[in-house]
N, C-alpha and C positions, 0 to 999 in steps of 0.2 A: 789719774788713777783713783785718786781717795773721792773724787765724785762717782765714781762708777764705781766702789767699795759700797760707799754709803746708798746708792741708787739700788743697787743689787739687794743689799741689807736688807732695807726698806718694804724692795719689793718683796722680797722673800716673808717679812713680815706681814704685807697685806693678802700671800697666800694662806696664811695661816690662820687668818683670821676670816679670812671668808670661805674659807674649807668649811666648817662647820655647819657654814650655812649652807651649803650646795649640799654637805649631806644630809643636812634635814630637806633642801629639798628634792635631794637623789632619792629619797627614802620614802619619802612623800607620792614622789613619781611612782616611784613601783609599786607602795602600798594602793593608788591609784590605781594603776596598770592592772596590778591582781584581783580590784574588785571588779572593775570591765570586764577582763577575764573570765573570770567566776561568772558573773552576772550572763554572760554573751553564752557561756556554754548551760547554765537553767532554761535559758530560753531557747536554745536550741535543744536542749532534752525537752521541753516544755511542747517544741512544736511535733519532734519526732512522736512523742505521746498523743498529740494530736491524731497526727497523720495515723498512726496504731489502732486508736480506736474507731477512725474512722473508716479503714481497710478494714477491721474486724466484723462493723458492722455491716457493711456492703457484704463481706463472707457473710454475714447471716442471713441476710436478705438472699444471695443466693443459693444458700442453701433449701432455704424455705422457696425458693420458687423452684429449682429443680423435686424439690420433695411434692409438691404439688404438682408439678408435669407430671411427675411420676404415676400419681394418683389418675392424673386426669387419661394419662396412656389407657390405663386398666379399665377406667368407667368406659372410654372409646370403643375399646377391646370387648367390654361385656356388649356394648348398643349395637358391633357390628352383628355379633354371635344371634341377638336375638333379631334384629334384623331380616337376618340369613335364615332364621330358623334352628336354630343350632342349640338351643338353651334348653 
């Protein structure tokens, strides 16, 4: 019994002495975790940003080319008019 007193003691004392260290490296681990974190979600706003401006400018482009059909309807529209005689 007094070896497994002392055993227990013992051990009990080398939890406690390396607690310490597991929470510096518990601490360590998360302060890690949260910069991946952080880091992984910049980049993923990073890419969404991408993708936005990229979608924005394709809308300009088609804007600008539907704005030019449009045009080009009308000049159509006048070439059939005189054409036909109509002008």
């Amino acid at each position: 019994r007094r070896q497994a007193t002392e055993y227990s003691t013992s051990s009990s004392n080398e939890e406690f002495e390396s607690k310490p260290s597991l929470t510096h490296k518990a601490k360590r681990a998360i302060r890690k975790r949260r910069k991946l974190e952080k880091e992984t979600k910049q980049l993923i706003k990073q890419e969404e940003l991408k993708r936005l401006h990229k979608a924005q400018a394709i809308q300009r482009q088609l804007e600008e080319l539907e704005e030019r059909q449009r045009a080009l309807e009308i000049f159509g529209v006048e070439l059939e008019r005189e054409l036909r005689g109509e002008a």
